[in-house]
N, C-alpha and C positions, 0 to 999 in steps of 0.2 A: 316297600320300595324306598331307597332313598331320594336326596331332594339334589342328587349331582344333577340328571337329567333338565329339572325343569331352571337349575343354573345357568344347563349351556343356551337351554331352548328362548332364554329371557332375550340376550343380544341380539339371536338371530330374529325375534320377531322384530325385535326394533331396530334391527337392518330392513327386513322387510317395511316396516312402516316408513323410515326414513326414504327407503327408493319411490316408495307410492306417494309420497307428501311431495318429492322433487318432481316425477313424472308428473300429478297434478298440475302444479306450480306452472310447469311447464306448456304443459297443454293449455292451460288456462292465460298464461301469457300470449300464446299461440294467437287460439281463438280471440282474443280482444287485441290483436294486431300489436302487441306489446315487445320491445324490443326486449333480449338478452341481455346484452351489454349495454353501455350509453349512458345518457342520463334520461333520466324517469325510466331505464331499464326494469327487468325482474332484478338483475345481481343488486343494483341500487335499493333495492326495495326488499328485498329481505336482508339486505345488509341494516337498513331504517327495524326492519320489526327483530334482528337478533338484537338489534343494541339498547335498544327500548325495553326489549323482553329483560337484556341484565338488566337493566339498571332500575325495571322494578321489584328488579327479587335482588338488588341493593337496598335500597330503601325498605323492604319487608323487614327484612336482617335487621338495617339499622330500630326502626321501629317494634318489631321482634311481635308484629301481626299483620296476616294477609288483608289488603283491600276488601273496605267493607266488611269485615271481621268483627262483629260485638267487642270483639275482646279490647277491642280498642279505643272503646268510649269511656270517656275518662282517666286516661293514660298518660297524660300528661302533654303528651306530643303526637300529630296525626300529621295525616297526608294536607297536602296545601294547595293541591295542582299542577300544574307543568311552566318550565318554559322551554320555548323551540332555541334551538340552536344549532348550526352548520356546523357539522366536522367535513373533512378531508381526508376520504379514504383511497383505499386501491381501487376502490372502483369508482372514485369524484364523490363531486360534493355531497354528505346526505343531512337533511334536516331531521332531526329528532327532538321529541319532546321528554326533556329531564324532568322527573320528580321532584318535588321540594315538601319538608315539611315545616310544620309550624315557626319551631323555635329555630331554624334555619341553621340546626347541628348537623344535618346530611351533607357529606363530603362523600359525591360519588367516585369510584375508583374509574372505570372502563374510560367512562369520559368524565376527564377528573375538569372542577372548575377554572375557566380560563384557558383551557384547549382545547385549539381551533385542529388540531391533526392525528392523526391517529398514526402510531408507530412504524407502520408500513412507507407512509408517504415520506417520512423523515429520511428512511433509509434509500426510496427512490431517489430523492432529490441528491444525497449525498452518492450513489451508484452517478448520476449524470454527470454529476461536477467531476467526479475520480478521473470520467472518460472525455471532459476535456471542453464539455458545456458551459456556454458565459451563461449567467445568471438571467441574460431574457432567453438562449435559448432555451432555457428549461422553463422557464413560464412559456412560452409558449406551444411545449412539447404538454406540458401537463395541459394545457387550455383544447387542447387540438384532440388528446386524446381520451382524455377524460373529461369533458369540459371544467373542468377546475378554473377558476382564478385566483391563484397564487401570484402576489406580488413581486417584484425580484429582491424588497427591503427582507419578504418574508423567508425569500428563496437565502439571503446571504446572512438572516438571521439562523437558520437552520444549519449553514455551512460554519456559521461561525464556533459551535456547540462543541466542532473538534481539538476548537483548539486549545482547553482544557486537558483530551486528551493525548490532544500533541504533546505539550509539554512534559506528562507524564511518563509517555512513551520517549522521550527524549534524553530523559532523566534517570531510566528505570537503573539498574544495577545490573552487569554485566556479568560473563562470566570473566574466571581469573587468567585463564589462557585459552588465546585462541589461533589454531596452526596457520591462519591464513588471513593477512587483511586486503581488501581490494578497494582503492580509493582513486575516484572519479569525479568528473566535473560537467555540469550540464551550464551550455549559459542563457539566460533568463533574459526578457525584456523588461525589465521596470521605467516606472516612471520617477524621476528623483528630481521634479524639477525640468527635465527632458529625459524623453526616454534613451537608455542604454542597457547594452550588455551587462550582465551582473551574473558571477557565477555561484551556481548554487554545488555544493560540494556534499559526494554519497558518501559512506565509510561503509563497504560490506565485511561480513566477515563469515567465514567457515567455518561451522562448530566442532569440537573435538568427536560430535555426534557425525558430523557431514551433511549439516543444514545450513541452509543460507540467514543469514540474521543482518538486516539491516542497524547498523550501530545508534546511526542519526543523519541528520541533514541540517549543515550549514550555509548560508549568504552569504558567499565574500562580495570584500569589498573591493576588492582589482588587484590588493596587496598581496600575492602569494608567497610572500617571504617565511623566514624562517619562524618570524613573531608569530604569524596567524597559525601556524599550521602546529606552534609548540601548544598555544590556546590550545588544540582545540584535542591533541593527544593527551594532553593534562589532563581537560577533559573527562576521557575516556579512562583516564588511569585514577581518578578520582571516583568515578562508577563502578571498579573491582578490575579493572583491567591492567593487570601486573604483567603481562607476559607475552608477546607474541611472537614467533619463530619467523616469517616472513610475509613481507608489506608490499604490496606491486603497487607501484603507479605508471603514470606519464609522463614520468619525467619534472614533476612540479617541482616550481623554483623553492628553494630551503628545504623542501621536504626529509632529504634525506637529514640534516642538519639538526633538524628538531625533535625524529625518532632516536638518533641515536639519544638525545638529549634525558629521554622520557624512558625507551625501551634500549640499553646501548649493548644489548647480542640480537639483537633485531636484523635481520637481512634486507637490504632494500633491492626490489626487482624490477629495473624497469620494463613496458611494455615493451615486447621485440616488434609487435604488429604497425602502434605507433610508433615506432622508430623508423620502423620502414616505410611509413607511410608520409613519415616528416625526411625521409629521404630523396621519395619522390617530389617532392615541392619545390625541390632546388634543380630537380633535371626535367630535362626537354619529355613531353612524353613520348616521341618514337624512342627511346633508350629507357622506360620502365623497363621492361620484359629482362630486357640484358642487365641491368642494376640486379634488379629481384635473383635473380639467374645469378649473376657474380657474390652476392652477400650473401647466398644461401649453407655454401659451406665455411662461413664465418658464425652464424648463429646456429648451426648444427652440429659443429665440431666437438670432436668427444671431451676437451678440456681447454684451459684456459691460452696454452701455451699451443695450441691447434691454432686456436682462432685467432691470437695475434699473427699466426705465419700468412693465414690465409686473409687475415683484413688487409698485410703487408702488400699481397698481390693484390690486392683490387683496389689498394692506394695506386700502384702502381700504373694499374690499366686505367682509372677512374677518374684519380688523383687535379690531372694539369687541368681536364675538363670541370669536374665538379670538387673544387675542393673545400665549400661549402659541406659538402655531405660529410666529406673528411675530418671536419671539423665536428661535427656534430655527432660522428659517432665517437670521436676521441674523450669529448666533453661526458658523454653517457656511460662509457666505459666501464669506471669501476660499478654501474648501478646494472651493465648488461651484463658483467660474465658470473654472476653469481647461482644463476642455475644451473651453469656448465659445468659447478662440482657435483652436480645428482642426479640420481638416474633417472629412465625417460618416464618412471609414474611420476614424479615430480616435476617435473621441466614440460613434459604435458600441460601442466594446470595453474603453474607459475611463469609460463613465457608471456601471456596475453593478459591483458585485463577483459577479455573476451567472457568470464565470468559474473562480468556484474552487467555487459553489454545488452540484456536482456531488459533487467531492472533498466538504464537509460532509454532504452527503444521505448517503455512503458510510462516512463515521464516524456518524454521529448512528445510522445502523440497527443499530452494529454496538455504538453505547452503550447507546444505550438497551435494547435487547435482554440487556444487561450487569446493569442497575440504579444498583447503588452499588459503587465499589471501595475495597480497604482499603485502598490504601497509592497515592501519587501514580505511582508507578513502575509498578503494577497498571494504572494507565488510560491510561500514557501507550506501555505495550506494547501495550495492544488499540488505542492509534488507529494506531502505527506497523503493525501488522499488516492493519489494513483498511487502510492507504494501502500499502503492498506490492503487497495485491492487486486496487487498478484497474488493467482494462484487461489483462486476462490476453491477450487475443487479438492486441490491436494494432490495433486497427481506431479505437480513439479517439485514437491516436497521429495516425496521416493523417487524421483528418476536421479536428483540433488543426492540423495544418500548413497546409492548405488552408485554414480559416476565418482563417490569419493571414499569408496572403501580399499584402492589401490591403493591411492593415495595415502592417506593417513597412516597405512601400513606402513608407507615408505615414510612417511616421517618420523613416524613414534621409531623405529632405527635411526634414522642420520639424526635426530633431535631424542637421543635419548636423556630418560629422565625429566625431559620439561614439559612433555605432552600427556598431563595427565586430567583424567578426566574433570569437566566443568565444575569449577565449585569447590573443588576437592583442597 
């Protein structure tokens, strides 16, 4: 016979034995009224005897003979005894007793010298802060549910660790073109002395793949002119970013001034949604409906020479009442009719900045939930940290691919030759 048989039979006994040693476990926590979870739970407590178990078959290794072993008399170096010390796990605090030997060259790994946490709680802590937690309520979220006492010096020492890879991620190198940029502005509470408004500014963009890629995130400082905004595309174009076929905003003051500056075939698009919606702020609300109603076949109009006939009537009808509005879509103008030369796969997905409106709704919960931060660097770690955490699953990655393969088809046409693959 050969020896396949008693290969497969090996795991399966020690699945068996593993389920009998847990039903034990369990029964026997049962019987002596012993909680499951908790503290001085069973999870607690064999979490204490796995971690103990490694870290004396570290110490074997390092020693290179089992406890109480002959072979180890005389050896130069032996076991020494323990000391207790507290980690912070997923399941709260557990006391364990480390090994030590003589010559005190044992450097445990599992729980390496000087940490108080184990991997898991790091990534808890930083999961709470994404979703918008001050630093007591997650101490107190840890204390409540796993009795943990986590400090909140310890809690914003843990938060602080990102920001190493903030910076990296800030930094990284881009691709060389990309069909689509979407730039937005969230405003923040800081303290600077008193607290104010300060906006924090997203750059997305759409990959020649039809992925969303967060560029970076900037702190302005109230100045939106052309200076800051040429910053920060420089930038961008310093990182491999040579090329981008068209940029939506909201209308930011300089902005258009400073792409052409950096990017000068670049198309600037303004939001149609905000523009409408900076429409409504200058009339009465019983006359939304009929506004909305009246500009509709101005921003829908098959070309450019359409929609000046039809703004012309609704200056008309509009005009003596609201000519504020008037003025504001004059001043937009050249940055509105520039989707009106392409067809509706495009003008779909460049009329709104309703593309990156997702990405905002997932910082603004995670600000405001915040209030006011001290320090710029305070606010600008919790929006890096709520943008880490879209899209944990992946499922908005492909719905993202799929809503933009019309799309780009229709670019790689009207932008021929500039949209070629990342990198390339």
């Amino acid at each position: 016979m050969t020896s396949e048989p008693e290969s497969v039979a090996e795991p399966v006994g020690v699945a068996a034995s593993d389920e009998q040693l847990i039903e034990m476990l369990v029964d026997r926590a049962r019987s002596e009224g012993m909680q499951l979870t908790g503290v001085g739970g069973l999870l607690q407590q064999l979490t204490k005897r796995v971690l103990e178990s490694a870290l004396e078959g570290e110490i074997t290794d390092h020693l290179g003979y089992d406890k109480h072993d002959p072979a180890g008399k005389n050896s130069g170096n032996s076991r020494n005894g323990t000391r207790s010390k507290t980690v912070l796990t997923d399941v709260g605090p557990v006391k364990v007793k480390v090994p030590r030997d003589v010559q005190g060259s044992f450097e445990p790994q599992i729980v390496k010298k000087r940490q108080r946490r184990l991997t898991g709680v790091d990534e808890m802590v930083l999961s709470l802060s994404a979703k918008g937690l001050t630093h007591g309520e997650i101490s107190a979220h840890l204390a409540e549910i796993y009795g943990a006492e986590v400090s909140k010096q310890t809690i914003s020492t843990i938060t602080d660790q990102v920001m190493d890879g903030m910076a990296e991620w800030q930094n990284r190198p881009l691709d060389r073109v990309y069909p689509v940029l979407f730039v937005d502005a969230i405003n923040v509470k800081i303290r600077d002395g008193k607290v104010a408004n300060r906006p924090v500014y997203v750059v997305m963009a759409v990959t020649v793949e039809g992925t969303r890629d967060i560029l970076g995130i900037w702190a302005g400082d109230g100045g939106e002119g052309a200076k800051y905004w040429l910053q920060v595309f420089t930038e961008l174009k310093n990182r491999g970013l040579d090329d981008v076929l068209m940029l939506v905003c909201d209308g930011l003051k300089g902005l258009p001034d400073a792409v052409e500056a950096v990017w000068p075939r670049t198309i600037v698009q303004t939001c149609i949604v905000h523009l409408l919606r900076n429409s409504f702020r200058y009339a009465a609300r019983q006359d939304w409906d009929k506004i909305a109603k009246a500009l509709k076949p101005v921003y829908t109009a098959p070309n450019e020479n359409a929609a000046a006939e039809r703004f012309s009537e609704f200056q008309d009808a509009w005009g003596k009442k609201y000519p504020a509005i008037i003025n504001l879509w004059e001043n937009a103008w050249s940055e509105f009719v520039p989707f009106l030369s392409f067809d509706v796969e495009i003008r779909t997905v460049i009329c709104s900045t309703n593309a990156i409106e997702s990405v905002n709704a997932r910082i603004r919960k995670a600000v405001r939930a915040r209030g006011h931060f001290p320090t710029e660097a305070a606010a600008l770690k919790c929006v890096y940290l709520a943008l880490m955490s879209l899209d944990p699953t992946g499922k908005g990655r492909k719905r993202w691919t799929m809503r933009w393969k019309a799309p780009l088809n229709a670019f790689q046409i009207a932008f021929e030759g500039r949209l070629t693959p990342a990198n390339n």
